[in-house]
Structures are given as structure tokens and as C-alpha cells.
N, C-alpha and C positions, 0 to 999 in steps of 0.2 A: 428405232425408238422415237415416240412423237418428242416433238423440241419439250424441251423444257425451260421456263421462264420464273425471274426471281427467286423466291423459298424453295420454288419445286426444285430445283436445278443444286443445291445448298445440297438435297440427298445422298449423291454423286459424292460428296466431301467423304462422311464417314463410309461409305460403301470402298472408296478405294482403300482407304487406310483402312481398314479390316482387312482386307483381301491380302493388302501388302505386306499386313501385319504376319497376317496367318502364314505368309511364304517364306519368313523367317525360319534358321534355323532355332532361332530360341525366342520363338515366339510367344507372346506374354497372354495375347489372346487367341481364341480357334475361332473362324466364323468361314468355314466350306464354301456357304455359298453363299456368301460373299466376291470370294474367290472364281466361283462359279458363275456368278453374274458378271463378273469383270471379264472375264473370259468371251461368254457370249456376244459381249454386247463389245467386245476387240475394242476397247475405253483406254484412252490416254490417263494413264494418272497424276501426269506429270503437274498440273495446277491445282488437281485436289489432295495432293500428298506432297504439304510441307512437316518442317521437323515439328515445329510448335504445334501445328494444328494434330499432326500425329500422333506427339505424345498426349497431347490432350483428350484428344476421344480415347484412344487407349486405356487413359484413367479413367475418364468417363464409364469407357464400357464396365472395367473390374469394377468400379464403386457403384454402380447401380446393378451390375447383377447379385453382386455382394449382397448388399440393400436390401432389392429383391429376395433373394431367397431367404433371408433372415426372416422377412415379412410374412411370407407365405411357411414357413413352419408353425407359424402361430393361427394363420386363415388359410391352408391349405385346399379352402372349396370358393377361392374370392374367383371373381369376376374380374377379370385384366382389362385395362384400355389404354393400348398404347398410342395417342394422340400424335398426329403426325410421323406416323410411322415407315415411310418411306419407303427402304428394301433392305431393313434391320429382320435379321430372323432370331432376335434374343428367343421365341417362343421354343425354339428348338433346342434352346442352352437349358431353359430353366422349367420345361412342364412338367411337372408332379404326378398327373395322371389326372388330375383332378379339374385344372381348373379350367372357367371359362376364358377365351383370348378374345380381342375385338383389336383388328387393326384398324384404323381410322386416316384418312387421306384426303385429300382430293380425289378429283374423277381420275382427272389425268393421269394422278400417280398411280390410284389403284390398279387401273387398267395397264401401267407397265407393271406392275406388281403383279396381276396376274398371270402374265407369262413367264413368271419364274419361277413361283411357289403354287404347288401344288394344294388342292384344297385337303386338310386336315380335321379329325374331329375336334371336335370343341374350337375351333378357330374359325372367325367370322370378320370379313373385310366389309367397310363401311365406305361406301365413295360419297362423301359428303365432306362439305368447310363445318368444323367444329363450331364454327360461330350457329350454325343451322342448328335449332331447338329439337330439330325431328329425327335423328339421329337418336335421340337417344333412347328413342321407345323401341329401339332395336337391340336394347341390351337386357340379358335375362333380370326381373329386379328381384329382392329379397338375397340376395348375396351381399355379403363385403365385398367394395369396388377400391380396385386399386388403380390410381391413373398414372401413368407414365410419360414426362413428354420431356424429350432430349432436344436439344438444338431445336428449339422452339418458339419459346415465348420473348428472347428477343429481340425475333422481330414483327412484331405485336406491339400497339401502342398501349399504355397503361391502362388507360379506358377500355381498352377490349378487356384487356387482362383482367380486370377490375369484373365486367360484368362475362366472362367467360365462367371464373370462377365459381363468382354466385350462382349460375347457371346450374354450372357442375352441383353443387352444396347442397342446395334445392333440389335438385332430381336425385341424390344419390347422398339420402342424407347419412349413412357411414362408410365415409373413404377415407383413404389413406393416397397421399400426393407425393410421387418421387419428382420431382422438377430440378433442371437446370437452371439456373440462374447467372446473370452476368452482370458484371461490375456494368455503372455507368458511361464508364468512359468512353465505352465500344462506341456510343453512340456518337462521339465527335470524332473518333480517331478508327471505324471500323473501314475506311477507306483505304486504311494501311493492312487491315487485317491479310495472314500471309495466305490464305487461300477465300475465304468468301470476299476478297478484291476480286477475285478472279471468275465472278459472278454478278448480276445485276441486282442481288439481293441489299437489303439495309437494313444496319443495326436500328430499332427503334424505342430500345425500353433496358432499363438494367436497375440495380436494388444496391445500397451499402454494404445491407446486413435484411439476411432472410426475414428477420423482424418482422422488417417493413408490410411483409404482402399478410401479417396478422389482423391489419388497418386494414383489408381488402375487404375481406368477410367477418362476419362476425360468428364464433365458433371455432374459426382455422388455427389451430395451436399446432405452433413449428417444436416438433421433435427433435429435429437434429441438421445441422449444417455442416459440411466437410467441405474443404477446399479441395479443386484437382489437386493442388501442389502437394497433398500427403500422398499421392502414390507416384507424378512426375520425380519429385523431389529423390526417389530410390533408380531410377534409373539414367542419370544423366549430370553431368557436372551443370550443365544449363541449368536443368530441374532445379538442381538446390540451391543455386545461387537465387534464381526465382524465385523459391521459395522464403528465402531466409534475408536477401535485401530490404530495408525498409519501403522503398519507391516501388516495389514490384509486387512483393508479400501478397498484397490484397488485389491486386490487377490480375485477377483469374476467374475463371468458373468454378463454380460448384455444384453440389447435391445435395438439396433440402428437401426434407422430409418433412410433413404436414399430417396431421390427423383432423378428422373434420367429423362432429357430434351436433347436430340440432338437439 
């Protein structure tokens, strides 16, 4: 596998813990191949599977496929684009028959991405930086677009964010945004973090309250905000404590949902 540097290297995190996940006997979440990629590529997990970071994407993964397919019973013909999509196969957990997929990466990642995932109909890899405007004339238009992006934004300074967004708004004027979001504080204290320490990457962006990114665009109206901590919080004395101390409660990730109308 070519090296991987910074963000790219960050994909490796959730790939182990799916994989680790899945090899449970009472596993919470399925992802094969996952599993299957871990395998091939004979991968240490041992720095990208801590317990926090594991229960984390865990939840992650249930609440946004959740999300997702909630979503898609209503736009059942939308246009998918999972924005830094790594060697995440949700497409094979949730395809309907219907819709269109677009995985979107870098070069580098694509190209290891290619030699795992076989090409699919209706699935379409993009090797280009999201920041690149021309990307996007690769996506079929006249659909509802639904954009996805997990463990992502980050590490992204606000300004990008800012005008990534807009970007998005304008080219694709009715979407719907499932995003990750991260408290602040990542950003002074992600040097502790128990596994992207364990990487050259940097926290560089976090939010209070999903609110905030309403002030981004104009038009962007947040639907719904959940904390990881509603699904950590069921599986782990850790979890609930997390969840339920004052000092911790709001020191999480989440999943906000966004609709977007010109």
C-alpha cells in the first residue's frame, strides 16, 4: 500500500474498528470488508483501535446509517456523495436499488481504494480534493443530493469550511448534509487524542452547537443534531458516565443533519 500521510493515513482508524468490530461475537456493527481489507493488507490495528475511538465510530456508524436510510425512504432516487470516503463500504449496507453513489477521495486514496472494491453499478469514484470545483460536474444533476462526510471536516480550517460549503449550496441547490461535527476543544487538546495521536494528522475546526454552521450559508437549516453519546452511552459503564457528567456531556461528536433550499 503507497505510504499514507496526514488525513489520508486518519482512514486506517475507522477501517480497523469495523473490521474488529465485525469479528465480535456480538457485534453491533457488520462491515465484511472491512474485515476483508484488514486482512489483505496483514494491518496492525493495534494504534488505530482504542476503546474511545471504537466506541465512537461504532456509534457513528449506527447513527448515520440510521439517518441515512430514514432519508432515502423519502428520496429513494437521490444522488449519494460520500465526501472523503476512504475504504468505508456503507454503499453495500444501504443501496435501495436505486440510488446514485459517488465516492469522492483523493488520488492516493482512490487508487488504494481501487484494489479492494470492485466496480459496481451505480457507484462512481472520484479521485479529486473536494476543494476542486470540477469534481463536481461528474455528478448526475437533477437529483436530490445527499452528502456525507464522516471524520472529516475537522480537520479543515473554518474558512475552508465556510467556502466548501457554499460551494456545495450553489452547485447542488437541494441537498441534504449528514456531517460529523466536533466540539472545539479537539483542537487544543487533539494531541492526546487516543488514536489520531497516533498519526500526523491535526484537529483544526470544531462548532458548540450545530447552529453555528447556519451562519455559514445562507439557506442551510440544521434538522437535527444527536450526540455519539445517545448510542455510547447503551453500551459501556464508560459511555454513560460520558454521557451523563457535566465536564464531559458536550465533549463528543456528533451527527447533524442539514437541509439546503435556494
Amino acid at each position: 500500500m503507497a505510504a499514507l500521510q496526514g488525513v489520508e493515513e486518519t482512514m486506517l482508524i475507522p477501517l480497523s474498528i469495523k473490521a474488529n468490530e465485525t469479528l465480535r461475537s456480538n457485534a453491533r456493527i457488520q462491515d465484511k470488508k472491512a474485515v476483508e481489507i484488514v486482512q489483505k493488507l496483514q494491518l496492525d490495528t493495534t494504534k488505530y483501535d482504542k476503546f474511545m475511538s471504537h466506541e465512537g465510530v461504532v456509534a457513528r456508524t449506527i447513527l448515520f446509517d440510521k439517518a441515512f436510510n430514514a432519508i432515502l425512504k423519502k428520496i429513494p432516487n437521490a444522488a449519494c456523495i460520500c465526501i472523503g470516503c476512504g475504504l468505508d463500504a456503507r454503499f453495500e449496507r444501504v443501496d435501495n436499488g436505486q440510488i446514485l453513489w459517488y465516492d469522492l477521495d483523493l488520488p492516493n486514496v482512490i487508487a488504494i481504494r481501487k484494489k479492494y472494491f470492485q466496480q459496481a453499478p451505480r457507484v462512481f469514484t472520484i479521485a479529486k480534493s473536494v476543494f476542486d470545483p470540477s469534481w463536481t460536474e461528474e455528478v448526475e444533476k437533477g437529483r436530490p443530493t445527499i452528502f456525507m462526510m464522516e471524520g472529516v471536516l475537522m480537520y479543515f480550517t473554518e474558512e475552508q469550511i465556510r467556502k466548501l460549503l457554499n460551494m456545495l449550496c450553489e452547485k447542488f441547490p437541494k441537498s441534504i448534509f449528514l456531517l460529523e461535527l466536533s466540539p472545539p476543544f479537539l483542537k487544543k487538546f487533539g494531541k492526546h487524542h487516543d488514536t489520531v495521536k497516533n498519526t500526523t494528522a491535526t484537529f483544526q475546526w470544531g462548532v458548540e452547537t450545530a447552529k453555528e454552521l447556519e451562519g455559514y450559508v445562507k439557506g442551510l437549516k440544521l434538522v437535527e443534531e444527536k450526540s455519539f453519546h445517545c448510542e455510547m452511552k447503551k453500551y459501556s459503564l464508560r459511555g454513560k458516565l460520558f454521557a451523563a457528567l457535566p465536564f464531559t456531556k458536550n465533549l463528543n461528536n456528533r451527527l447533524a443533519i442539514y437541509q439546503y433550499k435556494k
